[in-house]
C-alpha positions, 0 to 999 in steps of 0.5 A, a space after each residue: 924219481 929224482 925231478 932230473 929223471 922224471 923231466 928226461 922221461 917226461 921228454 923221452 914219452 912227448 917225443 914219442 907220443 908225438 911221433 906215433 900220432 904223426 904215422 898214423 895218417 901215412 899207415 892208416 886212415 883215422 875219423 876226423 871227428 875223432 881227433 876234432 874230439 882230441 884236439 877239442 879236450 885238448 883245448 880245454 886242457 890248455 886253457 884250464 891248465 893255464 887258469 887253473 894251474 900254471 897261473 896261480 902257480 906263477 904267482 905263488 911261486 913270484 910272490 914265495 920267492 920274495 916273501 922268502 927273499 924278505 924273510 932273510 935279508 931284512 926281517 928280524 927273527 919272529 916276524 912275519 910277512 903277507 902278501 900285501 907287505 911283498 907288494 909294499 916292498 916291491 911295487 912292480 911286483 905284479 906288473 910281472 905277472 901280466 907283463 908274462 902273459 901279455 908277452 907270451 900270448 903276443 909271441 904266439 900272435 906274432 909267430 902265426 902271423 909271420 907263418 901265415 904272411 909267408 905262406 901266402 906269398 910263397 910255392 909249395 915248397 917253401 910253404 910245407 917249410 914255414 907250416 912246420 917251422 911256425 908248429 916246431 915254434 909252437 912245440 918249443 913253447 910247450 916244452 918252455 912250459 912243462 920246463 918250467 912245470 918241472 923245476 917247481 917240484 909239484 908233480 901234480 902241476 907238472 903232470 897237469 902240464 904234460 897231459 895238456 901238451 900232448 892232447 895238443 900236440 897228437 893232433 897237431 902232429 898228425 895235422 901237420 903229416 896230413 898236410 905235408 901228404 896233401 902237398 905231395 912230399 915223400 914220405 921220407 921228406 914228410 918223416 924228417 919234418 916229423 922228427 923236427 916236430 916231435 923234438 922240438 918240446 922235449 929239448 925246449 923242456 930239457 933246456 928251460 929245467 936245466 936253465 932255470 935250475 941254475 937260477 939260483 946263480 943269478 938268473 933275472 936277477 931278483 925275480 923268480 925265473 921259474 915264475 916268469 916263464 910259467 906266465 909266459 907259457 900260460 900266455 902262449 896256451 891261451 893263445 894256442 887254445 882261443 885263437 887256433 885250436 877252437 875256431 878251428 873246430 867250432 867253424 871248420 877253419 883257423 889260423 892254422 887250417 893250412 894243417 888241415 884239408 882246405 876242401 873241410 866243410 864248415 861248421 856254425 859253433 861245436 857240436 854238443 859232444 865237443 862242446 862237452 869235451 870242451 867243458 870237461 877238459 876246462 875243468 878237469 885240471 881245477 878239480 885235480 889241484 883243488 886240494 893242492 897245497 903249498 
């Protein structure tokens, strides 16, 4: 399977994961402990795919392309270059790699922050609207994630990636439907807002592969794209994970409790299972690309 294809089907399989997990609550009831046990693997998927995955791999990828770059216009044949001699030649190489993450993490910030100023301030409403705009700009940034996962051409990576999103997204698609449902919106409203959610990550990772596909041509000049938005999506699932999907579950509220019923009984850290569920999924994408070359 070409990397074309196994994108599109990659987007086809979020877009109807996403969408399954958020009927569930409008044809059938499901335990909340259950899905705090989903949602609490799935934060630890995206920290351990963030750590352990998508930033070694964008720094790989950054520092490959210019060694590459290096070897080509410069060097004469026979001579080698490392990592230190990258650096000597492009001293601002690794302001790069943080600047991505400190952007990506600050993005996520601001879109929860203007999310919940407007949900505060505003009826019913407007306030079903911004809770699923500000989710459907969480969802794009997963999509930017795998994306950019798919144009390194390392299936493992790139399935790493896929498995976090969607054990973030399932719950997330199915908190969203049960809050709309909670503010009283019909049912054919309630699917429409679905939809928008569930499209949102596969047309973000069609068009960051395709984006970035064409990087070739001239895209952030001399620096590796690819590189640069695999840093940034490992700052917006840091920020995902630490400052939305945990406390959640460890106190029984959040940043985004508004996807949540707000009568939920609160909680003094994770209980032994999560906290389980919590370490294996940290740990789990380490283990998987422990023998992952380059």
């Amino acid at each position: 399977m070409t990397d074309s294809a196994g994108i599109v089907v990659l987007s086809f399989l979020m877009f109807i994961g996403s969408l399954a997990a958020g009927l569930v609550p409008l044809v059938c009831s499901f335990s909340e402990s259950n899905l705090d046990l989903v949602s609490t693997f799935g934060a630890g998927l995206l920290v351990g795919a963030a750590l352990a995955v998508i930033i070694p791999e964008g720094v790989n990828m950054l520092f490959s392309e210019k060694i590459r770059e290096l070897k080509i216009a410069t060097l004469p044949p026979g001579v080698t270059v490392v990592g230190q001699d990258v650096e000597q030649r492009n001293p601002n190489l690794h302001v790069y790699i943080g600047a991505s993450l400190v952007f990506g993490f600050i993005f996520m910030m601001l879109v929860d922050q203007l999310s919940s100023q407007r949900k505060d301030s505003e009826g019913s409403t407007k306030k079903t609207f911004t809770a699923t705009v500000g989710l459907v700009v969480h969802a794009a940034a997963d999509g930017i994630a795998l994306g950019a996962a798919a144009t390194t051409a390392q299936k493992d990576v790139e399935a790493i990636v896929f498995l976090a999103i969607m054990l973030h997204k399932a719950p997330a698609a199915f908190g969203l439907v049960t809050f709309l449902m909670h503010e009283n919106l019909v049912r054919n409203t309630i699917r429409r807002h679905l939809f928008v959610f569930s499209s949102a990550a596969p047309m973000a990772a069609l068009i960051t592969f395709y984006g970035l596909s064409q990087e070739g041509k001239a895209t952030l000049s001399s620096v590796n794209g690819t590189a640069i938005a695999m840093l940034f999506s490992a700052g917006t699932f840091l920020y995902v994970a630490a400052v939305h999907v945990l406390p959640e579950i460890a106190y029984g509220g959040g940043s985004h409790s508004s996807s949540r019923d707000s009568s939920r009984r609160e909680k003094n850290g994770f209980t032994k299972t999560e906290l389980v569920c919590l370490v294996v999924g940290s740990v789990l994408p380490l283990f998987l690309t422990m023998f992952h070359g380059h």
